[in-house]
N, C-alpha and C positions, 0 to 999 in steps of 0.2 A: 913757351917757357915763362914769360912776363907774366903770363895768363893766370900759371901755378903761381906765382909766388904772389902774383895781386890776393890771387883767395888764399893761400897762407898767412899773410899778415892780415887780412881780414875774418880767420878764424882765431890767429893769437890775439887780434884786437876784442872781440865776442869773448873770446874767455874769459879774457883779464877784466872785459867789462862783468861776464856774471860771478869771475871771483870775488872782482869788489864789490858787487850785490849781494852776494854769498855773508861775504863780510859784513856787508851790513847790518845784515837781516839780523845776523847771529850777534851783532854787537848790540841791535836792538833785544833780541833776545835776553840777552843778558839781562841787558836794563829793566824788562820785565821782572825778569826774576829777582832782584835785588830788592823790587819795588814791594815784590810779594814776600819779602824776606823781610821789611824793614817794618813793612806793614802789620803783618801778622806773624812771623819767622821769631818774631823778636818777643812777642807776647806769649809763647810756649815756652815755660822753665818749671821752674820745681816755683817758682812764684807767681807762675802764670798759668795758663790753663794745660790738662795735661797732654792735649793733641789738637792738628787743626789741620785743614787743608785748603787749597784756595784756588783758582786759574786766574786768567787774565786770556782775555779772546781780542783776538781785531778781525776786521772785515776782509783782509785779507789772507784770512787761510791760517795765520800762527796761534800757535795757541801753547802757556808757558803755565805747566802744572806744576803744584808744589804739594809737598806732604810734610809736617812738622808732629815731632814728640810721639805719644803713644798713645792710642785707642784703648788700651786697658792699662792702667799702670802696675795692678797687681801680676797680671801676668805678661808684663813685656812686652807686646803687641802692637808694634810700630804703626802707624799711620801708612796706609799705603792710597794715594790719590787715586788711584784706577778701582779699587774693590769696598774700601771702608765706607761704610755705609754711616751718614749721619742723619739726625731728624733736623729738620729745617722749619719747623714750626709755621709762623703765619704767611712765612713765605711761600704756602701751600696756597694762598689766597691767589694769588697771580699764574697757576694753573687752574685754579677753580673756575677763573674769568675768562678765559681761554674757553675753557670749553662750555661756558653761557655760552660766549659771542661765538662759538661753532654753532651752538643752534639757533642764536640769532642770524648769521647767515646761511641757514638753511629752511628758515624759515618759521623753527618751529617753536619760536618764542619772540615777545614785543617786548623793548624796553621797558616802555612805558603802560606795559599791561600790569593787572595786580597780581601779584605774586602768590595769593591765592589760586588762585585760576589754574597752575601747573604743579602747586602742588598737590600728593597723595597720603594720604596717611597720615599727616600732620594739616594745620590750620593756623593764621593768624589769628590771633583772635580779633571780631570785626571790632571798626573805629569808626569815626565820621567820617576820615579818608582813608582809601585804600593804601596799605605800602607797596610799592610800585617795586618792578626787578631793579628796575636802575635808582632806587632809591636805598638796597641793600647792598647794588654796586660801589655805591658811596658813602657808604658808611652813615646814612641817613635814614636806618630802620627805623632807631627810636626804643631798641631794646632793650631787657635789662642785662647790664654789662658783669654780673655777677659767674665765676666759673667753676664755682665750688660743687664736687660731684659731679662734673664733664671729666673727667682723665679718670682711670684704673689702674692699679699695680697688673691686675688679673687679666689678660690678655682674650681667656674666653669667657667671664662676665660684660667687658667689653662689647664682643663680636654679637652675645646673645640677646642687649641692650634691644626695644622694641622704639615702633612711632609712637605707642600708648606712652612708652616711657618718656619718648622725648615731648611729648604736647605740654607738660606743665614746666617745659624750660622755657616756652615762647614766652616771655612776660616782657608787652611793650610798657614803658615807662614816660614817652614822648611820643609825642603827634609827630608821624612822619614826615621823612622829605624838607624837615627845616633846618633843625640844629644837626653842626658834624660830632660825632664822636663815635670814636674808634667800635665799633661792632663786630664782634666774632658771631654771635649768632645770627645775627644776617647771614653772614657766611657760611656758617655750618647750615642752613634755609638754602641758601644757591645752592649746596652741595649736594641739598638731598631735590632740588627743580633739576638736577644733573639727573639724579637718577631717574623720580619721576620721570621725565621726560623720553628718556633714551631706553627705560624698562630694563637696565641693569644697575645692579650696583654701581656706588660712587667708584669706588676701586676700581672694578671693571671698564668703567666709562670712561675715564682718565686715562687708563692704560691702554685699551684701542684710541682715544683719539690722539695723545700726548705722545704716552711713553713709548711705544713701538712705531710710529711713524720716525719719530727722532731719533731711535733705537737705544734710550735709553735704557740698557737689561739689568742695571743694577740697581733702579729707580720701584717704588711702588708707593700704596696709600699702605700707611702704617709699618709693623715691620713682618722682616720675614719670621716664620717658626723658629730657624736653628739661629743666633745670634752671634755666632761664628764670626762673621763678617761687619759687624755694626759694632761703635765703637762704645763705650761704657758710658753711662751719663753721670757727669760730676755737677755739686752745685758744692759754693763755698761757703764753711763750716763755718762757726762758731771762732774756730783758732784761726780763719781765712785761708786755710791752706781747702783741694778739690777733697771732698768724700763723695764716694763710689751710692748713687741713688738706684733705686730701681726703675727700668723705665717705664712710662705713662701709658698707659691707651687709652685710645678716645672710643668714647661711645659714641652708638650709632648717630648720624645726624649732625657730628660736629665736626667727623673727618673734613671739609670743605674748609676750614676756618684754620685747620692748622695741622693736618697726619702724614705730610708726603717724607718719605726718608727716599735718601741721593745720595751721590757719591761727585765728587769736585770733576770726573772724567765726565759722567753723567752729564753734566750742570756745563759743561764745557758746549758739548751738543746744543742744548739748551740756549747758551748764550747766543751763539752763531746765528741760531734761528731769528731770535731774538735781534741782534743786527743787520737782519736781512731783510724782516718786518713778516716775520715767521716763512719765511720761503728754506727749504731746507730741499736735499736732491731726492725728485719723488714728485714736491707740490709745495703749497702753502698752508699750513695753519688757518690763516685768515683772510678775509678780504684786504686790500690792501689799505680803502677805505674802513674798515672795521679795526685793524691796528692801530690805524692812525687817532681814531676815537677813543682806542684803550690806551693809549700811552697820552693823550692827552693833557695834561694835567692844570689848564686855565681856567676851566667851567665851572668847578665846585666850589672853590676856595670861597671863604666870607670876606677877602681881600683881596683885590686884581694884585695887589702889590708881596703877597703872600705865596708860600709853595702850597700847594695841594693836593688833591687826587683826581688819580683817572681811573680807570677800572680795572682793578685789582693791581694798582701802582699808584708811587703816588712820589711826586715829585723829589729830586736830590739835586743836591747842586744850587747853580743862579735862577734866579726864577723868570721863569717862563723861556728859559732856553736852556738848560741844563741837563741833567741828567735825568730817568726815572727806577724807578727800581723797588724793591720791596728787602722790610727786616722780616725776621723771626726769630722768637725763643718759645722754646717748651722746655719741661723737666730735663736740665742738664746737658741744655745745647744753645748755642747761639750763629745764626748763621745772617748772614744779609749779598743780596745782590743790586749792583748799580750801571745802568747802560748808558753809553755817550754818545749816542749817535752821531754829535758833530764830530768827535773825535775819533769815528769809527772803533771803539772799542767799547768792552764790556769786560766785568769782571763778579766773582763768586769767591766768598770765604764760609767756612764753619770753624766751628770750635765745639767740642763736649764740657764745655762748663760755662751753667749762668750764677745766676744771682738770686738767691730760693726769692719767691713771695707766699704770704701767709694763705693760706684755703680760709673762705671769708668763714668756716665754722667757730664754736665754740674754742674747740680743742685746736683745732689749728690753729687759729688765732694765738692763743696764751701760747704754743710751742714758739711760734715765732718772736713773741714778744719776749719768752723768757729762754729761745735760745737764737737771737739774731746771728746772721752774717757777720763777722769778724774785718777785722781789716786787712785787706790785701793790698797788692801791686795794680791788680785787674780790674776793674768793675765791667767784668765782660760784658753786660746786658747793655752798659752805656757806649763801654766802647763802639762791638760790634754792631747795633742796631744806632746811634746818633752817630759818633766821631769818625768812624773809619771811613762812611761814604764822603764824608768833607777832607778827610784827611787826602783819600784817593783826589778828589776833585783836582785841591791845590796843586796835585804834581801832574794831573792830565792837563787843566784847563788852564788859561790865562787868568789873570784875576778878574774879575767884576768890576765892573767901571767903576766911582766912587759916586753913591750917590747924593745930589744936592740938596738943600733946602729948597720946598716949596713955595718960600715966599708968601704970599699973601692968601695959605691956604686957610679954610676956614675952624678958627680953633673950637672945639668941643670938649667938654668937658666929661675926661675918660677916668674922674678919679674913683676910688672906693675897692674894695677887698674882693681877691677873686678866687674859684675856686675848678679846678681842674673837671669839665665836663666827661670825658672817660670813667674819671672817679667818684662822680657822681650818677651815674648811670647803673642805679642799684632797686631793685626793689623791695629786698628783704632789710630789716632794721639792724642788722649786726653791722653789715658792710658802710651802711648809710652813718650809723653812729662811731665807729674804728675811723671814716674818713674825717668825718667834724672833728673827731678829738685829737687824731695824732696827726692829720697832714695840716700842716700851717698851709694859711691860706698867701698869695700872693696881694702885696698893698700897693697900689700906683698911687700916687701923688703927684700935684700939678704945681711947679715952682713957677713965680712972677714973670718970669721970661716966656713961658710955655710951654717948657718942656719939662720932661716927665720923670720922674723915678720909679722903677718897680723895687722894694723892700729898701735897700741898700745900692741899686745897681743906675748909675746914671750920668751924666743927663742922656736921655732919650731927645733927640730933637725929631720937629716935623719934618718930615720929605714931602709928602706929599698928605692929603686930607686923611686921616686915619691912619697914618703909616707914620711911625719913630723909629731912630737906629741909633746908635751909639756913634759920638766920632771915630772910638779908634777899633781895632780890631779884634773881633771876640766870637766865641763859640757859637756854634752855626745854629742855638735854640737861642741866644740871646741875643746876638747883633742887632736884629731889626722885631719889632713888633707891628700887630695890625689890630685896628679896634674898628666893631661895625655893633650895628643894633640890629636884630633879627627880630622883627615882631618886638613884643615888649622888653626880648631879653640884650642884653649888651656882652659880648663876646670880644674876648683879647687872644693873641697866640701867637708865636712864632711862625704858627705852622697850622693847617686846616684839621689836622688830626689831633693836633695839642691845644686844643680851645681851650680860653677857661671861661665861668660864665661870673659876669657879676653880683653881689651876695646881695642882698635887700638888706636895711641896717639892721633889721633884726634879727637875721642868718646867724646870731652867733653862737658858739658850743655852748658857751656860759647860760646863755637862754634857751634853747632849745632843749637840751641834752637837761640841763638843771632842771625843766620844767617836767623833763619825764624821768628822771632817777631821784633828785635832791627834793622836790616839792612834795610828790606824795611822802616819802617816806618825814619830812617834816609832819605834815599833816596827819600822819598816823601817831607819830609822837605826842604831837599839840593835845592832841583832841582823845588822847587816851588821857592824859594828864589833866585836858581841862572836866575829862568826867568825872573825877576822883569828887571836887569839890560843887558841880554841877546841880539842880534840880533836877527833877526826875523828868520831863520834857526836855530840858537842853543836853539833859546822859544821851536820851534817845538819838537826839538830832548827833552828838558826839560822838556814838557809836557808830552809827550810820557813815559818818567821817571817817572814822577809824579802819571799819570795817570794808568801806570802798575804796581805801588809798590801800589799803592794804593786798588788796586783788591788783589794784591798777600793778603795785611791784610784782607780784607772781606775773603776770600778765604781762609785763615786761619783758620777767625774766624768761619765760616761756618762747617767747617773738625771739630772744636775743638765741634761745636754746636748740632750740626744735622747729622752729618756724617753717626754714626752707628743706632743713631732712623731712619732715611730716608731707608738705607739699610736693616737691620735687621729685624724693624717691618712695617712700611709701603711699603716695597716692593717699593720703589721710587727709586733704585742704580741708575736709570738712571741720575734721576737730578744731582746726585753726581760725575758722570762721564762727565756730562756737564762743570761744575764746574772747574774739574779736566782739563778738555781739555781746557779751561779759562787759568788754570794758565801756560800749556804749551804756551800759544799764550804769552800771559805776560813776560812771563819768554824770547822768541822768541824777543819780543820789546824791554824789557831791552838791551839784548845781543848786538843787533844791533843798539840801540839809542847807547850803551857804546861804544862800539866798532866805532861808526862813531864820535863820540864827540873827541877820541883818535886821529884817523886819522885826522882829523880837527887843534885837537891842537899841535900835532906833525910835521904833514907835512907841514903846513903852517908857512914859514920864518914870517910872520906878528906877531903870536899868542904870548902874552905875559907871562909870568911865572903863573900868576895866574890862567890863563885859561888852561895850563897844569898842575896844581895843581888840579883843580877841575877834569879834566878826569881822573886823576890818581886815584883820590879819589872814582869818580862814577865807574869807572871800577872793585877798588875793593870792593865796596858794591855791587855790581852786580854779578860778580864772588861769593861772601861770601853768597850771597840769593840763588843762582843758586845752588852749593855744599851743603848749608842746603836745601832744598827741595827736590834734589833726595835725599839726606843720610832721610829723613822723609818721603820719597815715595812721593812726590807732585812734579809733574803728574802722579807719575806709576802708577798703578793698576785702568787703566782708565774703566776699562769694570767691574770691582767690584761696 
């Protein structure tokens, strides 16, 4: 009897203990969900984007799904976390890498091989150094960062997109493997070493090794046929409220860099794996060594003291122990996920509404300029790709230790004008010239003390050799900075992916930009006028002037028009190379009408003041168009 009733109160003692675990769990629960509520719950209104969804995973098994607003607003079409399907943009990149390093652990690919070497049907085109696979893992192609005519409204011009078509996207603009900045073509190049490699499509490849081992079923590269299920993509308007866009497709060869669409139940699976070090029931993903390399995020950075990248991740949180994870936006979505390993948890959000950016075209260009984004409550693309993974942090992690002055670290002088390496990673002249003129560039300055201001924002003091932070506390791109010299060039950044590169003093739009719009079209002026009154030798050399600066502007405007449509999509570079060779002859006539006008008005006792005013003047318009055209490539890359 004693016996019974010892193991009775020893089963009401077991219960009451796992009801209060029960309790727990569930109070934890909660907590989850409020977080995902406060987080992103709160960002879907009639002022905010018009649907979202998001999880929150721990290593222990729970996992707390949310669905907010509406997937379609015209037709009422709630958000449902298990079925609604969103695109998740470059966060497509961190599946891409996945299934490199699958066939780096199988063998059948080197890191450090050229990435030539595996691909098919497409080509780098050669350098002095090869681009290496782990140099496009890192965002260290060297590409050109331009993505105008990569996305389709047209779903089967898309799908019919050839290799022939994608070869004139390859266009490296830097010597590999040095400078970071953010590369989607790299990526979309892994995507298609995936195919190559595996002898099926990307889609297909991804989907046997990712999506159905993890059983992702609502998961694919791109979207499906019936759209049923995928939520509408919004970008904000003009009046800042969502309008209803069509959605994008990627052409062949780019799916790799940004096509995957998922669902928050999906992405749940996903996570898990994810804090397991890709072990899921069945097997792993990875080696366990090879995880550990990808989530990595200390080896690339241009500053130990900086966040970075691993492969196909790239650092969140405190550095070098914090989080890792990946953003994405395409046409009309923003999505980001961030993993805590030490806090055993992981978390995934979307939304259907970004923030438009211009197609570096003609016509795209002036739509966006002459019909910009409005002002809203959201700036989804900042929110959810910068603030929310820091937002998240602060409520997972403890804070960051505070860090100290370096004391007797050695001072360098990091002053002068900087400009965003991402956004300069162009190689057609519309993009290159849109950046000089409308993105101000960022100014550090070095006060008496040593420390530093970037525009308005300061003092920056030192922590350590190359490293400044702010004393108080501040947004997780400006708190701290990192400055290093890469070869001749001098790089600044919050962050490995947000370099900026230092300007040369005479980087400026006023010179550059003047010396290719404002000079010639002077010098056409001048020298039509100065032949009115002219000898019949100096008409000649005048016209010559006239007639050469006058091409140089077609020739301009032609590069600023047609450039990259001629090249890119209609297979035409030749005509553009014609062109190109146009302006070398041009440039050849200038030089030598200048240069004979000079010796004319110099060398001749006769010549009166005026008329060595005028050579002096044409000489240096000529010189000033000649210095802005190579600094803007016109004539180089005449076989492009």
């Amino acid at each position: 009897m004693k016996a019974v009733i010892v193991l009775q109160r020893l089963l009401l003692i077991g219960a009451a203990c796992l009801a209060c675990l029960g309790a727990a769990q569930a109070a934890a629960d909660v907590a989850d969900g409020r977080l995902l509520d406060e987080l992103i719950g709160k960002q879907v209104s009639n002022q905010g984007a018009p649907g979202a969804a998001a999880v929150l995973v721990r290593s222990d098994g729970r996992v707390t799904l949310r669905a907010y607003g509406m997937a379609d607003l015209a037709g009422q079409r709630a958000v449902d976390a298990q079925t609604t399907v969103f695109r998740i943009g470059s966060l497509s990149k961190t599946f891409t890498s996945l299934a490199i390093l699958q066939l780096v652990d199988e063998g059948k690919i080197e890191l450090e091989a050229d990435a030539n070497r595996y691909l098919k049907g497409v080509q780098i085109p050669l350098r002095d150094h090869p681009v290496r696979v782990l140099d496009l893992l890192t965002h260290r192609g060297g590409f050109d960062g331009d993505l105008s005519f990569v996305g389709l409204n047209d779903p089967l011009a898309a799908a019919q997109s050839s290799d022939r078509r994608l070869q004139p996207d390859i266009r490296p603009v830097r010597a590999p493997g040095t400078l970071p900045a953010y590369d989607n073509m790299a990526w979309g190049l892994l995507g298609h070493i995936i195919e190559s490699v595996d002898g099926v499509p990307y889609a297909q490849a991804i989907r046997r090794r990712l999506f159905v081992p993890l059983g992702m079923t609502h998961s694919q590269v791109g979207l499906p046929r019936d759209l049923a299920q995928v939520a509408t993509a919004y970008e904000v308007g003009p009046d800042g409220k969502p309008h209803a866009q069509p959605q994008i497709y990627l052409r062949r060869g780019w799916q790799g860099a940004g096509d995957l669409s998922t669902t928050a139940a999906d992405m749940a699976l996903f996570l898990q794996a994810m804090l397991a070090q890709t072990a899921y029931p069945g097997g792993r993903l990875l080696k366990a060594e090879t995880f550990a390399r990808q989530t990595d995020t200390t080896h690339f950075g241009f500053h130990p003291g900086l966040r970075s990248t691993g492969l196909g991740v790239y650092a969140l949180g405190q550095v070098n122990g914090g989080g890792f994870g990946h953003g994405g936006t395409v046409r009309g979505f923003n999505a980001s996920m961030v993993v805590f390993p030490r806090q055993e948890v992981a978390f995934f959000a979307v939304m259907n509404l970004n923030s438009p950016a211009p197609e570096m075209s003609l016509p795209g260009l002036v739509d966006y300029l002459s019909h910009p984004p409005g002002h809203s409550d959201l700036d989804p693309t900042d929110y959810m790709t910068i603030d929310l993974p820091y937002l998240l942090e602060q409520r997972l992690q403890p804070a960051a230790p505070a860090a100290t002055p370096a004391g007797a670290a050695p001072q360098i002088d990091w002053s002068g004008r900087y400009a965003g390496l991402r956004m300069e990673s162009y190689d057609a002249l519309l993009p290159r010239l849109a950046v000089a003129l409308l993105l101000p560039t960022k100014n550090v300055s070095v006060q008496a003390d040593g420390s530093l201001y970037v525009n308005a924002t300061g003092p920056y003091r030192q922590r350590a050799s190359g490293l400044y932070s702010l004393d108080t506390p501040a947004g997780p791109l400006i708190q701290t900075l990192g400055f290093a010299q890469i070869g001749d060039t001098v790089v600044m950044g919050p962050h490995t992916l947000q370099a900026s590169r230092r300007l040369a003093w005479y980087e400026r739009a006023g010179l550059t930009a003047g010396g290719l719009l404002l000079a010639p079209l002077l010098m056409f002026v001048v020298g039509l006028l100065h032949a009115i009154w002219a000898d019949r030798r100096q008409r000649r050399m005048d016209m010559t002037v006239a007639v050469s600066s006058l091409y140089l502007l077609a020739a301009v405007g032609a590069e600023i028009a047609w450039a990259t449509r001629l090249q890119r999509l209609e297979n035409l570079g030749w005509v553009v190379s014609l062109w190109r060779a146009g302006v070398a002859l041009a440039l050849l006539a200038l030089l030598a009408a200048a240069l004979a006008t000079l010796v004319r008005a110099f060398a001749a006792p006769a010549q009166q003041a005026p008329g060595r005013v005028y050579s002096t003047i044409m000489a240096l318009l000529v010189s000033w168009t000649a210095f802005a055209a190579l600094y803007w490539h016109l004539p180089g890359r005449l076989l492009n």
